[in-house]
C-alpha positions as MATLAB code, in Angstrom:
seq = 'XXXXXXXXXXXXXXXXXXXXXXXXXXXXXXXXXXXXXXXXXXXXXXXXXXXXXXXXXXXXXXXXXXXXXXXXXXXXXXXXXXXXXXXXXXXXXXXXXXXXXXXXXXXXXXXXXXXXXXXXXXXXXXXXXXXXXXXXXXXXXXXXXXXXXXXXXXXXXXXXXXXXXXXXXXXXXXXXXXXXXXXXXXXXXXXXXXXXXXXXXXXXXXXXXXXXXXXXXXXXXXXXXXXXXXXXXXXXXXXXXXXXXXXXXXXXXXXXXXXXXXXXXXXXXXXXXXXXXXXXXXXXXXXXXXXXXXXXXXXXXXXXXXXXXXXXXXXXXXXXXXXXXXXXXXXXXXXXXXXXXXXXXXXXXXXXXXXXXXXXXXXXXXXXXXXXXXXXXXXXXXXXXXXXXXXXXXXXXXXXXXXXXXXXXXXXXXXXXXXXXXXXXXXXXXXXXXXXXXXXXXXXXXXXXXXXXXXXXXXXXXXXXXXXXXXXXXXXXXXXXXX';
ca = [
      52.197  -56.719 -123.579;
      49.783  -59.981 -123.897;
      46.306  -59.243 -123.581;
      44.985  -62.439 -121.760;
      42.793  -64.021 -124.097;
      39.298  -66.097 -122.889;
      40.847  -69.325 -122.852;
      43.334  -67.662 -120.031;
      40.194  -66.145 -118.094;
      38.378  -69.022 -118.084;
      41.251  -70.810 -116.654;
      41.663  -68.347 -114.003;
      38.198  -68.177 -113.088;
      37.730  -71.624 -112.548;
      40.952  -72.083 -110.515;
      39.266  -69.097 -108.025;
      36.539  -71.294 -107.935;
      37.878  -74.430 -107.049;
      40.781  -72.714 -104.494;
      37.748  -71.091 -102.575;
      35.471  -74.589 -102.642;
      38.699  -76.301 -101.060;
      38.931  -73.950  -98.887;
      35.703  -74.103  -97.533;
      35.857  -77.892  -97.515;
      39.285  -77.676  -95.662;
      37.481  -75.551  -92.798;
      37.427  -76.543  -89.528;
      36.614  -75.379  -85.435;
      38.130  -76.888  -82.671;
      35.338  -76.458  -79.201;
      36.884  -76.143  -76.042;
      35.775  -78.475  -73.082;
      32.490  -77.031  -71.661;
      32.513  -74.985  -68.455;
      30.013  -76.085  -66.265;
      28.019  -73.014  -64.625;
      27.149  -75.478  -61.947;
      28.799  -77.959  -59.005;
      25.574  -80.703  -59.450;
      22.424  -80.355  -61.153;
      19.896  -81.272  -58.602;
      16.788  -80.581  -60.483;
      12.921  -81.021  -59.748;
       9.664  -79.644  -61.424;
      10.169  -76.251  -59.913;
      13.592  -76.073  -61.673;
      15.099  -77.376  -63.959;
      17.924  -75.145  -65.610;
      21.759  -75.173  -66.086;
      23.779  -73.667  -68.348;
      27.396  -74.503  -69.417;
      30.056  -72.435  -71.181;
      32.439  -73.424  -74.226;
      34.880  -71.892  -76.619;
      35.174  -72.004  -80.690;
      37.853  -70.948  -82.982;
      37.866  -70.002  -85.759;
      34.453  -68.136  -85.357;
      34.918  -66.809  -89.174;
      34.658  -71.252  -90.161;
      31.243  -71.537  -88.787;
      28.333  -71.751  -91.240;
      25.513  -70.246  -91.179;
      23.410  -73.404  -90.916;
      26.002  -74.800  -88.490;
      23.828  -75.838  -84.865;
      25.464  -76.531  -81.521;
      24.161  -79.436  -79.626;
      24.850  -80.413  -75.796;
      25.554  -84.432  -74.954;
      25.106  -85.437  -71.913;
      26.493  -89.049  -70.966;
      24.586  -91.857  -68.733;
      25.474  -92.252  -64.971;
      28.595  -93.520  -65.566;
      30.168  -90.858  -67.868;
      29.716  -93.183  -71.164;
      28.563  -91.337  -74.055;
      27.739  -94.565  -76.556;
      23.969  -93.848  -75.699;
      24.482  -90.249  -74.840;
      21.290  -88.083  -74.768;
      20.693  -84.539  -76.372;
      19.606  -81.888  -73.963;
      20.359  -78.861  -76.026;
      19.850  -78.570  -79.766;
      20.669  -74.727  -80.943;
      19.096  -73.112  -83.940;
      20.906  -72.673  -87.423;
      23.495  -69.994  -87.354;
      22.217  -68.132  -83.646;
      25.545  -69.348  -82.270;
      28.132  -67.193  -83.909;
      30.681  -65.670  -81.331;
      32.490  -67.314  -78.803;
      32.425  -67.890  -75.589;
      29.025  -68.728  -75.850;
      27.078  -70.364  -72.838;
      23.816  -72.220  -73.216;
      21.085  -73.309  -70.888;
      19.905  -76.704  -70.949;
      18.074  -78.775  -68.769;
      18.687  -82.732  -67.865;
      16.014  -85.766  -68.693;
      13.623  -86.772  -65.991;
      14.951  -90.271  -66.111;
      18.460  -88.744  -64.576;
      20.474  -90.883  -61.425;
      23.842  -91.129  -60.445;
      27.088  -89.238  -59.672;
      29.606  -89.374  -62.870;
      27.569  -87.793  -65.842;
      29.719  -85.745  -68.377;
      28.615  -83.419  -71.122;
      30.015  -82.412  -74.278;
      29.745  -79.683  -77.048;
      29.337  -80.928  -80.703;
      28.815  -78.598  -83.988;
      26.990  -79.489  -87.532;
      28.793  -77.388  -89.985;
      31.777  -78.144  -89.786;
      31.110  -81.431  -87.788;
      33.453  -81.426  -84.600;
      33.252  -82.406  -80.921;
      34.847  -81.057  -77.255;
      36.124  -83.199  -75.175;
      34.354  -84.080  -72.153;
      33.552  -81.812  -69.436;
      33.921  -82.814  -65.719;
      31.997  -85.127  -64.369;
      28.984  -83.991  -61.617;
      26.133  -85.562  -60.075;
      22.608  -85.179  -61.203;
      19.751  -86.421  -60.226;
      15.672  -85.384  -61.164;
      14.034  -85.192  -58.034;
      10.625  -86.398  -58.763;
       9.198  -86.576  -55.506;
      11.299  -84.292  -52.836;
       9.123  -83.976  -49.842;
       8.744  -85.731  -46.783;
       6.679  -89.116  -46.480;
       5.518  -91.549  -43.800;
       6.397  -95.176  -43.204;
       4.747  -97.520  -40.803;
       1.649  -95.964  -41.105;
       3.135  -92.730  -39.577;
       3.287  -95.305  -35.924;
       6.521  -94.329  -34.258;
       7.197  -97.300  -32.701;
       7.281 -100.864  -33.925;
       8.070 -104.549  -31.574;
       8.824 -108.161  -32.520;
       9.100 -111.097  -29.987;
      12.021 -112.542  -29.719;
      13.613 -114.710  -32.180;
      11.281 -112.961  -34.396;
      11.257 -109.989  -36.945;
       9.452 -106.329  -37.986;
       8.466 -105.344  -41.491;
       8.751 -101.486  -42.250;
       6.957 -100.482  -45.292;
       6.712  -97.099  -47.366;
       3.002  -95.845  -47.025;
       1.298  -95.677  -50.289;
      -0.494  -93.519  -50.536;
       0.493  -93.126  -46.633;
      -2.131  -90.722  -44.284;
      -3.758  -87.190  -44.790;
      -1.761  -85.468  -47.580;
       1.421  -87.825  -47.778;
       3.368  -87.898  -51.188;
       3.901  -91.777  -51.197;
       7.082  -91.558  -53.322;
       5.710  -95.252  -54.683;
       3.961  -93.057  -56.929;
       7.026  -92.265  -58.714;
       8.384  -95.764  -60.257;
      11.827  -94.947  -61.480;
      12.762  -94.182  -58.009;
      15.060  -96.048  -55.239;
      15.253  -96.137  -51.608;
      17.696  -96.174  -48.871;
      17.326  -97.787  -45.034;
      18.978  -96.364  -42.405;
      19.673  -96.959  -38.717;
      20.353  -94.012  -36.150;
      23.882  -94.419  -34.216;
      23.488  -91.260  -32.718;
      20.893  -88.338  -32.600;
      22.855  -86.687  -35.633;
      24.305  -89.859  -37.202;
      23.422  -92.908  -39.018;
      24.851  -96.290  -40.974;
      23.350  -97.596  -44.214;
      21.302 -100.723  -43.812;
      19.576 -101.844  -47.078;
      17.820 -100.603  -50.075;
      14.105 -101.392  -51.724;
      10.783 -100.002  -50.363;
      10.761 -102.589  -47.643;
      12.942 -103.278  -44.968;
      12.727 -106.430  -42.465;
      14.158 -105.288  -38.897;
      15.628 -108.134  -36.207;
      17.389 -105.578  -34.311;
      16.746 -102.945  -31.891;
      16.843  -99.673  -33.192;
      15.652  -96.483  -34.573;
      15.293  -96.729  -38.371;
      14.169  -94.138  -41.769;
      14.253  -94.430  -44.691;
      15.198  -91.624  -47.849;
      14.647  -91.573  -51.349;
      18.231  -92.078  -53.461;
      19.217  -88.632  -54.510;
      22.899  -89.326  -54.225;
      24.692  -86.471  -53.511;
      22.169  -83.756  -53.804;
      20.203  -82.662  -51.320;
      16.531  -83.430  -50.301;
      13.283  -83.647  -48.700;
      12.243  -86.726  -49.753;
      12.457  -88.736  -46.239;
      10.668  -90.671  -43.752;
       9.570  -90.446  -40.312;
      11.781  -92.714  -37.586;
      10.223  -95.487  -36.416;
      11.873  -97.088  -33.376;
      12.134 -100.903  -33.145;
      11.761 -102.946  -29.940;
      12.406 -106.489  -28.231;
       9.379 -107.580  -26.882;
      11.750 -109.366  -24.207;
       9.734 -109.562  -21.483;
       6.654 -110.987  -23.167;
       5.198 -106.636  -23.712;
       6.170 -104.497  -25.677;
       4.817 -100.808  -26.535;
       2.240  -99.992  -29.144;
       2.561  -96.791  -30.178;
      -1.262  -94.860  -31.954;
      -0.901  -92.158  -34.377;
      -3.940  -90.024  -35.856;
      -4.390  -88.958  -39.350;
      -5.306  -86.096  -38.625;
      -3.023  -85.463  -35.662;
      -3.329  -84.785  -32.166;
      -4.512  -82.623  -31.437;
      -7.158  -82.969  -34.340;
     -10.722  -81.092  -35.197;
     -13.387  -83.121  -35.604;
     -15.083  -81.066  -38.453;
     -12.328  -82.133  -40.468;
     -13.855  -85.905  -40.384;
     -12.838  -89.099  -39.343;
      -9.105  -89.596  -38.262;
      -8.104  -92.652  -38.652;
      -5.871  -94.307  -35.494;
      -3.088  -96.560  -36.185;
      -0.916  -98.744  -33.891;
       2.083 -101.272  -34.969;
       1.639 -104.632  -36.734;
       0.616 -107.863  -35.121;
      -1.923 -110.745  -35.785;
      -4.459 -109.489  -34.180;
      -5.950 -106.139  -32.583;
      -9.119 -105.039  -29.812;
      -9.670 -101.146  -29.778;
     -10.758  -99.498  -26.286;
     -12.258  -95.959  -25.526;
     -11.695  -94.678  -22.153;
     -11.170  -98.307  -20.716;
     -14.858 -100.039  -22.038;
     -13.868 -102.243  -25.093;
     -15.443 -101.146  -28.894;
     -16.317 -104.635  -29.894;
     -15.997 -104.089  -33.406;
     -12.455 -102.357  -33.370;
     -10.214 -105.311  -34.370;
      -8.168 -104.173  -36.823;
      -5.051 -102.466  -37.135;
      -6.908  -99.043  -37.383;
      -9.580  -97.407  -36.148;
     -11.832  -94.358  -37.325;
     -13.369  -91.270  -35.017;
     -14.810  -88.136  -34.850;
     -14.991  -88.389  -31.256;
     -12.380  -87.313  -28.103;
     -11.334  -89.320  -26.073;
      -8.597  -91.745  -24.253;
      -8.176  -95.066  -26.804;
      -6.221  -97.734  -26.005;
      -5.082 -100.926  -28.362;
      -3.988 -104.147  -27.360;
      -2.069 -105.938  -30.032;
      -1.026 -110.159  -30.574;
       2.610 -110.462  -31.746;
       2.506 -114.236  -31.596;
       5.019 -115.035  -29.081;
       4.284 -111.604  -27.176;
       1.896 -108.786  -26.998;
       2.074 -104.968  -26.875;
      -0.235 -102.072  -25.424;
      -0.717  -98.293  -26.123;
      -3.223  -95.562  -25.717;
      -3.587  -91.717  -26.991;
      -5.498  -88.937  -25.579;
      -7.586  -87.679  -28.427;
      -8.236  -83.776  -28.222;
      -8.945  -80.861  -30.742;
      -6.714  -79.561  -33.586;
      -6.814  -76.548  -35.554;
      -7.931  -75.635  -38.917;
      -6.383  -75.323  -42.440;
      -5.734  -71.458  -43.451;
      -3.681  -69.549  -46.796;
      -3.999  -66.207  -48.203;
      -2.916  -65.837  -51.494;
      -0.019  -63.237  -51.708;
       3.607  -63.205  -51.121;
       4.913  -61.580  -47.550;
       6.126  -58.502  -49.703;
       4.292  -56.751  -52.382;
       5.061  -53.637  -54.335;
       2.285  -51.869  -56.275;
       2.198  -48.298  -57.796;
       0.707  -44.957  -55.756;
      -1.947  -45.133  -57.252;
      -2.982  -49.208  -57.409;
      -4.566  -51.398  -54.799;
      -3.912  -55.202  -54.062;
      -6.708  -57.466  -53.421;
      -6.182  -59.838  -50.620;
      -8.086  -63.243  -49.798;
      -7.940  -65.833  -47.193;
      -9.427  -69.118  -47.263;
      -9.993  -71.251  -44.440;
     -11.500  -74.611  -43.100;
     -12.374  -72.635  -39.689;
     -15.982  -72.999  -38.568;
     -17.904  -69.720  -38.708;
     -14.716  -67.622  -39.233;
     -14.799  -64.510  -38.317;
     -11.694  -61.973  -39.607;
      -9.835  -59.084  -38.388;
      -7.466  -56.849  -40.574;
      -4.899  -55.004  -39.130;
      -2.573  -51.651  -40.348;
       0.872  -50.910  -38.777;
      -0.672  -53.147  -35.531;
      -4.726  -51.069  -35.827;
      -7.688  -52.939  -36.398;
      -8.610  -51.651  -39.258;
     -12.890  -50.847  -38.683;
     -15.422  -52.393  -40.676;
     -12.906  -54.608  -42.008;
     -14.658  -58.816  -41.248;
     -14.673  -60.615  -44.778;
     -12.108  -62.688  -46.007;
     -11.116  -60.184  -48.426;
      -9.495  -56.874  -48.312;
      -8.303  -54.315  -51.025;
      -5.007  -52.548  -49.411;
      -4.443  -48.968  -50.727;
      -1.737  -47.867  -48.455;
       1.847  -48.789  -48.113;
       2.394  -50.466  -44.823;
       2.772  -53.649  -42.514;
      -0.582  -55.535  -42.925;
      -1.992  -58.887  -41.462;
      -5.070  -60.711  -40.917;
      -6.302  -62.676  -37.640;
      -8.644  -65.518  -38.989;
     -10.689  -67.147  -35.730;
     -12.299  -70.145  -35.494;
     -15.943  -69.753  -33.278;
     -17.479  -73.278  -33.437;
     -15.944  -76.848  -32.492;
     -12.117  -75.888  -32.500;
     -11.462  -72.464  -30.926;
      -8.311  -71.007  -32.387;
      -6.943  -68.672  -34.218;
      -4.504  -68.324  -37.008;
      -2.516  -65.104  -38.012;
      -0.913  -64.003  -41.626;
       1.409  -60.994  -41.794;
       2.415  -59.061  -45.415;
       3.667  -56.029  -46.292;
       2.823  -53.217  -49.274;
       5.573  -51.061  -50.607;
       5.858  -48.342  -53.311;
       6.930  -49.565  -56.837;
       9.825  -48.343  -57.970;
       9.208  -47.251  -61.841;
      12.033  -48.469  -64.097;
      11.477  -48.728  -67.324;
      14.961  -50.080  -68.732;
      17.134  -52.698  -67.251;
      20.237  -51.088  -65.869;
      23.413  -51.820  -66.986;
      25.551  -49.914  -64.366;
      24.955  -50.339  -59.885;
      26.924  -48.600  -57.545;
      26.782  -51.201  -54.027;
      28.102  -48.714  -51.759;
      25.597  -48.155  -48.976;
      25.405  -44.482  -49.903;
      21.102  -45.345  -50.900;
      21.148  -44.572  -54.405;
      21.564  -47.141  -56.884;
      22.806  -49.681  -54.745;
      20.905  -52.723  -56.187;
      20.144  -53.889  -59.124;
      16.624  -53.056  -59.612;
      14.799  -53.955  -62.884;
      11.001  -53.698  -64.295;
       8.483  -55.069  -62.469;
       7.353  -57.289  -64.681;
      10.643  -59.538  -64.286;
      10.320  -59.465  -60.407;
       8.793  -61.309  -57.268;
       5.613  -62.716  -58.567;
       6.208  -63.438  -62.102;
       8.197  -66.513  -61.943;
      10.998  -65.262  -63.873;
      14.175  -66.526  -63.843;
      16.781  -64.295  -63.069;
      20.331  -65.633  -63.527;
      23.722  -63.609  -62.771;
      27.344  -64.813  -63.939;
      30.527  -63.004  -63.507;
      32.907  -62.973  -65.839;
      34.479  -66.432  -65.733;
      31.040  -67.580  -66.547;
      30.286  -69.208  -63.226;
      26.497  -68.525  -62.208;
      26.913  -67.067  -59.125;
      22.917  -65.846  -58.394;
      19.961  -67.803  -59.397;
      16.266  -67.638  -57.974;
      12.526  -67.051  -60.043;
      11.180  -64.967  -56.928;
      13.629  -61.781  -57.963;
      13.201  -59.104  -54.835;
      15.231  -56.299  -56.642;
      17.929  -56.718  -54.078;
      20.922  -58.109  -55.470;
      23.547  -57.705  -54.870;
      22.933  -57.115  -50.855;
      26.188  -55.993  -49.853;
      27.391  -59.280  -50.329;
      30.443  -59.217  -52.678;
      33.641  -57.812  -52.274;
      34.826  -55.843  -55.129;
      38.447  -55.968  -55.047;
      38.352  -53.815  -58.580;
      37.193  -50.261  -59.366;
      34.629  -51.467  -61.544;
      33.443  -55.353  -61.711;
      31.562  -56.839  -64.712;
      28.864  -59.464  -64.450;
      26.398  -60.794  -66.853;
      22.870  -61.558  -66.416;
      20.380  -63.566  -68.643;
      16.392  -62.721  -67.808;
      13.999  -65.678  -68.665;
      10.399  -65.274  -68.383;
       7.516  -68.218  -68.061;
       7.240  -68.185  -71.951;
      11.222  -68.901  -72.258;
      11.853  -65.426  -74.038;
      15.303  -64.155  -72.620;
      17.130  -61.045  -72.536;
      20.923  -60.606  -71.321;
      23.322  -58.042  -70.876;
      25.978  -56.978  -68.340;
      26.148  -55.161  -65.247;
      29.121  -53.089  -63.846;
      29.397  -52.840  -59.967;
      31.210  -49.220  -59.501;
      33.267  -49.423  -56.776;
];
């Protein structure tokens, strides 16, 4: 027999060599299209979180330096100026399906964005997911227009401008403020419905009606609206000139001035209780006092007149802790209210009895029970204001559980994990089944989940959860529902 000399070993050795280098040249992953966990990604400061689902094969052709990155499109589904909202790290992504939680720009509008998956090492691309509507809701509660007025006139032939208040009255959330932002006018048809009129942060009225306006989420929902105003003919040379107060009606007067308001004309004259305030000429007024005021009000062509009975409001109140709170046997929790009451006086109450000795705004509760404070006002508005809350035994669990049993027996029928993940902590708890569809999502986790509410049509179900706390360190795992 030939012994193989070195020339032959050589040989061999550096045809290994190059047969493995091809090979890992030649390697490739196809990625699946990305399953959305979500319908629309409506997302705001508060949250801002969605996580999508995709597929690789081979896993064995991934390097280890290889990173998955998430594309998302612009409004119209167009990824030649595509944006990346997820970049992974080298290598963490190594079986598949994998899902990953990303979250969308702040700059985000319109109804037909698309993601997709891409990979570094080897280099390849999904195709493109569905398309869904997102939006970043930088301003989502409600606003005033017109001052907060309800009513507005014009004389006929003429017109009405309706403006978005910036900043608008007492604690209004002009949505002005917020530049990348667009509007929508509407017009009521019906107490429940409405047409669309115009867009822009103005809207000129010539017609009778009751009008609003919203901010343009789209498709997603939102509390980023206006009060109606309702638009009047001044046919008959009068119209009505509606008042509003800043600080409502009724309104405290150790809050300050409250400013009064009526429509728009040329020009104004202010009256309290029928004698004219010579001075009061403008469209609004200031006052600390009660009392009947009454505006009259030059449209040009026409006039209008209103009045208001000013009387008393109540104060501002909040206690700082949640309606339900859990704390161990032998733990306290240290209540406060704070309130804009004059001389306050307080009353703490236990399962409904005044608890004695109990008058500062502050109370440590020891015991598990139904508590709730009654804060009074004594001087200038008389009222009183009550908060309810509740203190229950902590259940000690020191592991997250991996196995629930939902069937009303009263033993392990929720899913009930350490405290510090729970209400109060702002972690996000997030629970998918096995399709990877997120089917439970909230950061004020009551340890009740899943409530009786799913049908389990197996023996035992599988579902997978994903645990993020405030300093984005997750854990995940799965949970099996025994039937």
């Amino acid at each position: 027999m030939l012994k193989p000399t070195i020339a032959n070993k050589i040989f061999f050795g550096l045809f290994f060599f190059v047969f493995v280098m091809q090979e890992k040249i030649n390697a490739q992953i196809v990625i699946g299209t990305p399953n959305l966990g979500f319908t629309q990604a409506c997302a705001s400061e508060s949250f801002n979180s969605y996580s999508a689902t995709f597929i690789f094969s081979p896993e064995s052709s991934v390097n280890a330096s290889n990173q998955f990155t998430i594309e998302m499109s612009d409004a119209d589904g167009d990824f030649s100026d595509s944006t990346i909202v997820y970049t992974s790290a080298a290598g963490s992504i190594t079986v598949s399906p994998a899902t990953i939680d990303f979250s969308i720009p702040e700059t985000t509008a319109g109804e037909n964005y698309r993601i997709r998956v891409k990979s570094s090492s080897p280099a390849a691309t999904s195709t493109q997911s569905v398309n869904f509507a997102a939006y970043y809701k930088s301003q989502d509660s409600p606003f005033t227009i017109n001052n907060l007025v309800s009513t507005g006139a014009y004389c006929t032939g003429g017109s009405y401008l309706l403006t978005i208040d910036n900043p608008g009255t007492g604690s209004n959330d002009s949505p002005l403020l917020y530049p990348n932002l667009t509007f929508n006018w509407y017009k009521e048809t019906s107490p429940t419905t409405s047409i669309f009129v115009a867009d822009g942060p103005t809207l000129t009225v010539s017609e009778e009606g009751t009008y609003f306006v919203e901010t343009n989420y789209g498709t997603c929902t939102s509390n980023s609206f206006s009060n109606r105003v309702t638009i009047s003919e001044a046919v008959s040379g009068e119209a009505n000139a509606t008042i509003a107060s800043s600080l409502g009606n009724p309104f405290c007067p150790e809050q300050g001035l409250t400013t009064l308001t009526t429509i728009g004309g040329n020009t104004y004259q202010w009256y309290k209780d029928g004698v004219i305030i010579p001075e009061a000429i403008n469209q609004m007024y200031q006052t600390n006092e009660s009392g009947t005021y009454s505006v009259q009000v030059d449209l040009g062509e026409c006039s209008a007149a209103g009045s208001i009975a000013l009387v008393s409001e109540l104060f501002d109140s909040s206690i700082d802790v949640p309606e339900v709170n859990h704390i161990f046997p032998d733990e306290s929790l240290m209540v406060t209210v704070t309130t804009t009451a004059s001389n306050p006086e307080f009353e703490w109450y236990l399962n409904d009895t005044l608890i004695s000795g109990e008058t500062d705004d502050t109370y440590e509760a020891t015991e598990f029970g139904n508590y709730k404070v009654v804060i009074s006002e004594t001087v200038g508005c008389n009222a009183s204001k009550v908060y309810e809350f509740s203190v229950e035994e902590a259940q000690v669990v020191e592991k997250i559980p991996n196995v629930i049993s939902p069937n009303g027996d009263g033993i392990n029928d929720t899913w009930v994990i350490p405290m510090k993940y729970v209400s109060g902590t702002n972690t996000e708890i997030k629970i998918l089944n096995n399709r990877g569809k997120v089917i439970f999502q909230t950061i004020d986790y009551q340890n009740n989940w899943p409530q009786n509410q799913l049908e389990l049509t197996n023996i035992n179900v599988i579902y997978y959860y994903i645990i993020t706390t405030t300093d984005l360190k997750t854990k995940q795992g799965s949970i099996t529902l025994i039937k």
